[in-house]
C-alpha positions as CSV (number, residue, x, y, z in Angstrom):
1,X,-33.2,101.6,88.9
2,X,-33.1,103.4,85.6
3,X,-32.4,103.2,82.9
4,X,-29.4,102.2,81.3
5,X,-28.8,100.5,78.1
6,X,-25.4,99.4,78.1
7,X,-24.4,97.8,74.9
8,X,-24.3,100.0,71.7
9,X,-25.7,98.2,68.9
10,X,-24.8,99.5,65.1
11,X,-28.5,99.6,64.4
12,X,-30.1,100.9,61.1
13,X,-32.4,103.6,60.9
14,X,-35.5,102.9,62.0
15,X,-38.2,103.1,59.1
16,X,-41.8,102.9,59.2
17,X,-41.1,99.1,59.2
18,X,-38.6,96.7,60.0
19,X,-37.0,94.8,57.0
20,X,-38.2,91.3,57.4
21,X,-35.9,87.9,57.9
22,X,-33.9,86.7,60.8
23,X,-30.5,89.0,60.1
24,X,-28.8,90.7,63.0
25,X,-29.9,94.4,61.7
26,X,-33.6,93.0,61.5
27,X,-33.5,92.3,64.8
28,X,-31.8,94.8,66.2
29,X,-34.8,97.0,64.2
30,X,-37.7,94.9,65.7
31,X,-35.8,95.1,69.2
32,X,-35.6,99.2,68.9
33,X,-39.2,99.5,68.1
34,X,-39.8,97.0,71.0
35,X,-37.9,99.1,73.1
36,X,-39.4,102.4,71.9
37,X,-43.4,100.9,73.0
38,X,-42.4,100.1,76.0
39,X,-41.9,96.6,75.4
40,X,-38.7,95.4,77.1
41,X,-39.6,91.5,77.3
42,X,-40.0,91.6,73.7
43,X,-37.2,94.2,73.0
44,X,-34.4,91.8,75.1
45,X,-35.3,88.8,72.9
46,X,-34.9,90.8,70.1
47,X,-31.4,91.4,70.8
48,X,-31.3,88.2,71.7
49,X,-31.9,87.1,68.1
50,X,-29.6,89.6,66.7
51,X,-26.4,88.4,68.9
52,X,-27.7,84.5,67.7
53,X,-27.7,86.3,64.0
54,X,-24.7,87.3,64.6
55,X,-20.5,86.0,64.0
56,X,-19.3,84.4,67.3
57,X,-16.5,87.1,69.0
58,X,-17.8,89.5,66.7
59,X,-18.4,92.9,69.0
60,X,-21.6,93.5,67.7
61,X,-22.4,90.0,69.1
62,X,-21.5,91.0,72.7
63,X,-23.2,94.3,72.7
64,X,-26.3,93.2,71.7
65,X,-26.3,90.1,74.0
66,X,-25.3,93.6,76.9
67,X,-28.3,95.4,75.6
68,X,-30.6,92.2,75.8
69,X,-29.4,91.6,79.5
70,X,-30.1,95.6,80.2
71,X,-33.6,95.3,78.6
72,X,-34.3,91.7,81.3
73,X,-33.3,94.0,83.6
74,X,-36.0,96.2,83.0
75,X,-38.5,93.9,82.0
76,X,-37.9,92.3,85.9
77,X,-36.2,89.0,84.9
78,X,-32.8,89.5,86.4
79,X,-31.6,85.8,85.6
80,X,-32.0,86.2,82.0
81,X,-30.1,89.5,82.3
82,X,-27.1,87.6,84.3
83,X,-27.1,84.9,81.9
84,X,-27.0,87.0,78.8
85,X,-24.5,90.0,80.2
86,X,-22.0,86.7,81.6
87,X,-22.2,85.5,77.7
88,X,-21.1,89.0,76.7
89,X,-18.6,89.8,79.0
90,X,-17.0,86.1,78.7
91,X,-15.1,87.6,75.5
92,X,-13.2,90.9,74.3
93,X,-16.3,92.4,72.4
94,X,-16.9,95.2,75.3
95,X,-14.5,97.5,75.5
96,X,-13.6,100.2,78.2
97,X,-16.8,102.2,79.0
98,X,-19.5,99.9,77.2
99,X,-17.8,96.7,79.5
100,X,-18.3,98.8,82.1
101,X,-22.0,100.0,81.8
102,X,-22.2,95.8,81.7
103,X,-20.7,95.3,84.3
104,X,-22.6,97.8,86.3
105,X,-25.9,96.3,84.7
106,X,-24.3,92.8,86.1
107,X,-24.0,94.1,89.3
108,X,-27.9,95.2,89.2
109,X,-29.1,91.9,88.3
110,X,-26.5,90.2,91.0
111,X,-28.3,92.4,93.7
112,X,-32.0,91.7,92.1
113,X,-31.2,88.3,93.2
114,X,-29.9,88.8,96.6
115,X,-26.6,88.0,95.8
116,X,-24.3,91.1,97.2
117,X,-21.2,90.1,96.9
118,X,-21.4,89.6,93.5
119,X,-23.0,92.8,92.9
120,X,-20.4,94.3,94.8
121,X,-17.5,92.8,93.2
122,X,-19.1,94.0,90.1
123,X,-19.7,98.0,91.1
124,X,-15.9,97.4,91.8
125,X,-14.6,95.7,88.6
126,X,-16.9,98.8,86.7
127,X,-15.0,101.7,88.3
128,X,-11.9,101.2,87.1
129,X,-13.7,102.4,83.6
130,X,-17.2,104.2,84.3
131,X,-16.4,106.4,87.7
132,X,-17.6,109.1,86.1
133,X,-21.0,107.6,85.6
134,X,-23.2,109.1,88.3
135,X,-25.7,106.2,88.0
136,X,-22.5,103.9,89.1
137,X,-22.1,106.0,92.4
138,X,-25.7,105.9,93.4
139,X,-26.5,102.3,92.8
140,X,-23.0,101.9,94.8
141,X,-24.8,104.1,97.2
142,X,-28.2,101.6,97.3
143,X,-26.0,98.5,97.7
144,X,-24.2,99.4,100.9
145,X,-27.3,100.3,102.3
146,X,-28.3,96.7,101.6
147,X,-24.5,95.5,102.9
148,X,-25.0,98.1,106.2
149,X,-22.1,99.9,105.9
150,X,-23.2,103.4,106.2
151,X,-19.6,105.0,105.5
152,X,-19.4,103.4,102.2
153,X,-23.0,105.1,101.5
154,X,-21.6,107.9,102.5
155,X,-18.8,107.9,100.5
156,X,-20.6,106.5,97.2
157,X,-23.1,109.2,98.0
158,X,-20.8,111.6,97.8
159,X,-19.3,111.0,94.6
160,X,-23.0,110.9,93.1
161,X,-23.6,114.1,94.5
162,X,-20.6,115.6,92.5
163,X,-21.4,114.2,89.3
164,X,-25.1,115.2,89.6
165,X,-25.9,117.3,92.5
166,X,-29.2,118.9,91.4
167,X,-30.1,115.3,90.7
168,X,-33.9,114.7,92.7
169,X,-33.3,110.9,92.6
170,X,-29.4,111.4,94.1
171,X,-30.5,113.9,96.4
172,X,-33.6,111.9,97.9
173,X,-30.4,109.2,98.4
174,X,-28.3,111.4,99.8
175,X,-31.4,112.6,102.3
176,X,-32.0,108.4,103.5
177,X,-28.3,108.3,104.0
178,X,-27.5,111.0,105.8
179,X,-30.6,110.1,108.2
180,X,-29.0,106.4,108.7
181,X,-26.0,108.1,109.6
182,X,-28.1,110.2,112.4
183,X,-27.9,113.4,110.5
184,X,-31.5,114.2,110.3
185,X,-31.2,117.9,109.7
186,X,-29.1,117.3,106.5
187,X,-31.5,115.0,105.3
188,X,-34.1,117.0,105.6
189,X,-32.2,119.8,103.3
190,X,-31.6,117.3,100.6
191,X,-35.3,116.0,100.7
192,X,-36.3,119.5,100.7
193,X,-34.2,119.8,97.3
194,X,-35.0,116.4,96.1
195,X,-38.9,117.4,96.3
196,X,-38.6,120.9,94.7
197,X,-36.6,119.6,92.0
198,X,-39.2,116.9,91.0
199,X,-42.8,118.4,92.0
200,X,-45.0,116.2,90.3
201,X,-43.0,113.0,89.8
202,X,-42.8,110.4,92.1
203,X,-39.2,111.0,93.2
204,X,-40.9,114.6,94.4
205,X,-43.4,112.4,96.5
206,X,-41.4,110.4,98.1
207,X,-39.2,113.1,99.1
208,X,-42.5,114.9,100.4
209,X,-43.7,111.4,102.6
210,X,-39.7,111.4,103.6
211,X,-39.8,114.7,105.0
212,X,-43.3,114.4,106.9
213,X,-41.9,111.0,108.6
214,X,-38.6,113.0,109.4
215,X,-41.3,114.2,111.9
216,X,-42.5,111.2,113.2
217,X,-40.5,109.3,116.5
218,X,-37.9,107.2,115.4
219,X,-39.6,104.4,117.5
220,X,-42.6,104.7,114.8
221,X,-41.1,106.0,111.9
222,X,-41.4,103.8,108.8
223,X,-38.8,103.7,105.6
224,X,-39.9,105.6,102.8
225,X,-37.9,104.4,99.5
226,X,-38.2,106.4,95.9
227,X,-38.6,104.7,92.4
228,X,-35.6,103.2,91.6
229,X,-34.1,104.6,88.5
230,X,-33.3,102.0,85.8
231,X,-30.9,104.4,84.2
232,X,-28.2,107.1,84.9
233,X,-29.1,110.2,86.8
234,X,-30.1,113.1,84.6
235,X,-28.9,110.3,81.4
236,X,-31.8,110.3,78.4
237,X,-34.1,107.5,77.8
238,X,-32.7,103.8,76.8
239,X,-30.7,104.5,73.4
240,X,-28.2,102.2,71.3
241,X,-24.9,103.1,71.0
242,X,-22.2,102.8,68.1
């Protein structure tokens, strides 16, 4: 999934070049320009360096060690993003929403590693600050169509839909649950939607190859999954926060 940088980071402006030396805002420079080129290996150790730079229980500490586990995420090394958003969440650094967006980004890397129940007892532990977070909603979505249980997809599904219902990636969601729960005409509407509302991306095609295996016997029909976003629904590209 997309796309989420958790963990704010009181960066400097980024010049035409980083300052050089080891201190936290050097890092957290050479991490952001990592980021920026599509580098998020590089950009995670980065942030690494800067929470290592950086005054044990100081807040800045813990959200770049949540931005580093985010940018793991990414980079497809979910047990460096669990061991680096555990370290920040251990403390008091993250606060109400930026805890949590970790959390949530703990949950991912939980269910990157097959390990539901942690992922789920994560998704839970981030509502109680982030329910307003589409992003939250649909990965909740994803993960109880891992667990089985259809009428929590539902549910999750729902809430998604509410807090971003021209969404293509929600909507494509909402289409594969609605045909687990049998409702295959419904499904076809929001693939319909999901395709119109992404035409050339590859959210649009899967929603397309969805609704030509809508046609196909059930007996033969195969799964057709879109791109998993990395960050919220309709949220901009991976940006620090203050």
């Amino acid at each position: 999934m997309i796309l989420l940088l958790l963990a704010a980071v009181a960066a400097p402006a980024l010049a035409s070049r980083c300052p050089a030396g080891a201190s936290a805002d050097a890092a957290v420079c050479r991490a952001l320009e990592a980021n920026a080129a599509g580098r998020p290996a590089d950009a995670a150790f980065q942030f690494e360096a800067a929470a290592a730079a950086g005054k044990p229980g100081d807040p800045a500490t813990a959200r770049a060690l949540a931005a580093a586990g985010n940018l793991w995420i990414a980079a497809g090394q979910p047990g460096k993003a669990a061991l680096d958003l555990d370290r920040a969440l251990a403390g008091t650094g993250l606060q109400a929403e930026q805890r949590g967006e970790a959390l949530l980004d703990r949950a991912r890397a939980a269910e990157a590693q097959n390990d539901l129940k942690t992922a789920r007892a994560k998704v839970s532990e981030a509502t109680a600050t982030i329910s307003g977070d589409a992003f939250l909603w649909y990965f909740s979505t994803a993960l109880a169509i891992r667990e089985g249980d259809v009428p929590a997809a539902k549910l999750a599904i729902g809430r998604a839909l509410t807090l971003a219902p021209n969404d293509p990636t929600v909507l494509f969601e909402a289409g594969h649950v609605s045909s687990m729960a049998g409702e295959e005409a419904t499904a076809r509407n929001f693939w319909t939607r999901a395709a119109a509302g992404d035409p050339t991306g590859a959210t649009g095609k899967a929603a397309r190859e969805a609704l030509a295996m809508s046609e196909v016997p059930l007996s033969v029909r195969r799964p057709v999954t879109a791109p998993a976003p990395q960050r919220a629904p309709a949220r901009p590209a991976a940006q620090p926060r203050s």
